[in-house]
N, C-alpha and C positions, 0 to 999 in steps of 0.2 A: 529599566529591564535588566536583571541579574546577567542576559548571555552577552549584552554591550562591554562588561568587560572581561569576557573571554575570547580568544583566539578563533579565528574562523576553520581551524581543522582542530580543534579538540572534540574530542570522542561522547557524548551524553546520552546517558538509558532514557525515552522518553515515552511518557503513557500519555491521553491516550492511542492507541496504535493509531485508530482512523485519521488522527489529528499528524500523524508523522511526517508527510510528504512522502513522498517517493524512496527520498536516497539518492543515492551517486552509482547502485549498482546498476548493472546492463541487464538485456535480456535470460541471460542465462539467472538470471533469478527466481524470474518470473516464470522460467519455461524449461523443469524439472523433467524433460523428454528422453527417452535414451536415443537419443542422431546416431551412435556408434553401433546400436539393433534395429537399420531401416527406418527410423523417421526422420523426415529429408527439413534440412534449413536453407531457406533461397535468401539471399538479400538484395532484390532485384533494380534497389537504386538507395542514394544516401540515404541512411537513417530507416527506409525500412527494413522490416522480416517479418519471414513467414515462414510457418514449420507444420508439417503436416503427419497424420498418421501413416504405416505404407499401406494399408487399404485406402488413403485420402478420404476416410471419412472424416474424421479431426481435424480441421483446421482452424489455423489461428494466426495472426497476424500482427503488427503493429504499423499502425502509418502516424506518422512526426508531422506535425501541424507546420506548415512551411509559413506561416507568422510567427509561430513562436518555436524555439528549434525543440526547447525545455518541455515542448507539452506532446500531445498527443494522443493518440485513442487505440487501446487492445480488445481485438475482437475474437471470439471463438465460437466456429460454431460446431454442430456435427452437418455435413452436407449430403444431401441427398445427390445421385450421380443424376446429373442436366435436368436437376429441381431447384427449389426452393430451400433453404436451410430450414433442416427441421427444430433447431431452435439455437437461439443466440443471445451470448455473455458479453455486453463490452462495459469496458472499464476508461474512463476520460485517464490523462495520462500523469494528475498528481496525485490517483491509489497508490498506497503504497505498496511495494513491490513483492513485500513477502506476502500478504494477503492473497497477491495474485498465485503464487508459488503454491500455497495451502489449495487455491483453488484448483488449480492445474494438479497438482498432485492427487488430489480425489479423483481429477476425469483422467489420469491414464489408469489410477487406480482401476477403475469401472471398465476401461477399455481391456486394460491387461485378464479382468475377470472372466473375462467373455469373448474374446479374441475370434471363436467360433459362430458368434452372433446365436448361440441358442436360446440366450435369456433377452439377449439386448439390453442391459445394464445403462447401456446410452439412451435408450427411450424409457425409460422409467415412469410408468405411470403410477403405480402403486402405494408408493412412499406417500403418507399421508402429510399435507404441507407442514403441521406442526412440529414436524421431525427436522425443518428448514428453521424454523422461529422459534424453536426451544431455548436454542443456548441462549438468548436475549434475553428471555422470560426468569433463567435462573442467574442473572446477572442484574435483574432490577430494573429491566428494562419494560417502562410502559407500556401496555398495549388497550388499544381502543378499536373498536367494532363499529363503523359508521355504515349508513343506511343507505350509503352510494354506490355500494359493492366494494370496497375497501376498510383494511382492518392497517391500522398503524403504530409502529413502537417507534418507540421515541427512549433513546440514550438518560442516566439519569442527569447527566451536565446539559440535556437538550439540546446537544449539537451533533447527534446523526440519528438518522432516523430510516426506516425500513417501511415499505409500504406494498402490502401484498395483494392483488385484485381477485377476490374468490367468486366474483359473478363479472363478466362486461372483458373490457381492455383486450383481447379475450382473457375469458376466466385462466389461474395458472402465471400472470407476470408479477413480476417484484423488479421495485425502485427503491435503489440505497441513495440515500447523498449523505454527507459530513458537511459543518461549515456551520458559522454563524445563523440563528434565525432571520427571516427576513432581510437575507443578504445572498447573493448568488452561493452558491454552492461550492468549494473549495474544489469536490471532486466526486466523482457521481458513479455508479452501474447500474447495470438494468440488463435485467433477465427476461427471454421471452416466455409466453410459454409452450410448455414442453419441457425446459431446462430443466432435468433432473433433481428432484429435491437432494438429494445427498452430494449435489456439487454445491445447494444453496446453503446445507447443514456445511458445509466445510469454509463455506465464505464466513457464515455468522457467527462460527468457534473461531475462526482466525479472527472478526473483530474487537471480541472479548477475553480473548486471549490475555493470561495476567504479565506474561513473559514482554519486557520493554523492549522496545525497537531502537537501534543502535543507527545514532544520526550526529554527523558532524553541526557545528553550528552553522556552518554556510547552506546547508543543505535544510534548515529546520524550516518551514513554510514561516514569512513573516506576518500572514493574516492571522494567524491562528496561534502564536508565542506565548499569550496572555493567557492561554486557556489549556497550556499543556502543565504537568506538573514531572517532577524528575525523581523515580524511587530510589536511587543510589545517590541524591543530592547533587549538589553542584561544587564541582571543585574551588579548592579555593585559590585565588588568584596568590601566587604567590609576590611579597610585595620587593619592590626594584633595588635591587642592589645596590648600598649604599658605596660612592667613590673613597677610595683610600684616602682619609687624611694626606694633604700634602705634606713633606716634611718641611721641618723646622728652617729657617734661612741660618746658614750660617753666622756665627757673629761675627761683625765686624773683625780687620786682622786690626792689631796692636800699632801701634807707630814706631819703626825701627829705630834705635838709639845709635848715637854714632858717636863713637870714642876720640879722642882730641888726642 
């Protein structure tokens, strides 16, 4: 494997996105909010946050898998007050983090549209699904119509795939994973429904996204190395500096002559 001899903080552009890991950044990535205009961040014990709208419709969260510190799961919903969430985003915790940022950046979008609640931008029902699964469809990405109430695209490397339920689940969810086929899943979301198709349009232009993700090599997922490729190449190692010739020994001294 080409990154075995490179450095574990060297810097590499890496396609494709879904295949990137996470990263090394924090939440402030993932969660493009303005805190400083009234929406509030708690972080009510290690490793979690939560950051809310100041109407506290918008909420969203992260809880840290207390087996693995590296992982864990991002949830968003819009909450109805002493209901039921009227619909919900979570992402497991090796999505990678600008994806979530692109998401997040479309739902304050919507929220900041409508601030008045006259349209409700956050309940959207109008937006017809295919405005969610387009950008797939003009990237090459398969799609197939099955007879169970699901239609599915499928990545052209066959390693993520998008699955939308138009009748059943209730009608309206979508299930992304990335990973190997026939192997657990690297990293998953799942939308209910309700979830606004133009937060699912901003998820699926983030994952075809031509623009590479900038990942150290400690930080590159090892399941999935074999299967990424690098647009800007791979640096080259540069090779070990050779030690200075020792010098010369001096030559022997002469034998002192002694006069009589």
């Amino acid at each position: 494997m080409p990154l075995d001899d490179l450095g574990p903080d060297t810097e590499l552009q890496i396609m494709p996105r879904y295949l990137a890991g996470p990263g090394s950044a924090d939440f402030q990535t993932a969660w493009p909010f303005p805190f400083e205009e009234g929406w509030s961040l708690h972080r009510p014990d290690a490793g979690h946050r939560i950051a809310s709208s100041p109407c506290l419709r918008v909420q969203t969260g992260f809880l840290p898998d207390p087996d693995n510190p590296s992982s864990g799961t991002w949830t968003t919903a819009l909450q109805k007050p002493f209901g039921q969430p009227q619909w919900r985003a979570t992402f497991t915790g090796a999505a990678p983090l600008e994806l979530l940022r692109d998401f997040h950046t479309e739902l304050l979008s919507l929220y900041l549209a409508d601030e008045d609640n006259v349209e409700d931008y956050l309940l959207d029902a109008d937006t017809p699904a295919l405005v969610g699964y387009m950008p797939l469809l003009m990237e090459d990405w398969s799609h197939t119509v099955r007879k169970d109430g699901k239609q599915v695209f499928h990545s052209p490397d066959n390693l993520a795939a998008l699955w939308h339920w138009y009748t059943e689940r209730p009608q309206g969810s979508w299930v992304f994973q990335a990973g190997i086929p026939d192997q657990p899943p690297v990293w998953k979301a799942t939308f209910t429904a309700g979830t606004p198709v133009p937060l699912i349009s901003a998820f699926t232009s983030s994952l075809v996204e031509d623009e590479p993700l900038t990942r150290t090599v400690r930080d590159i997922p090892i399941a999935t190395r074999d299967f990424l490729y690098f647009p800007e190449g791979l640096p080259t190692r540069a090779a070990s500096p050779q030690p200075p010739p020792k010098p010369a020994a001096p030559p022997p001294a002469l034998p002192t002559s002694r006069s009589r």
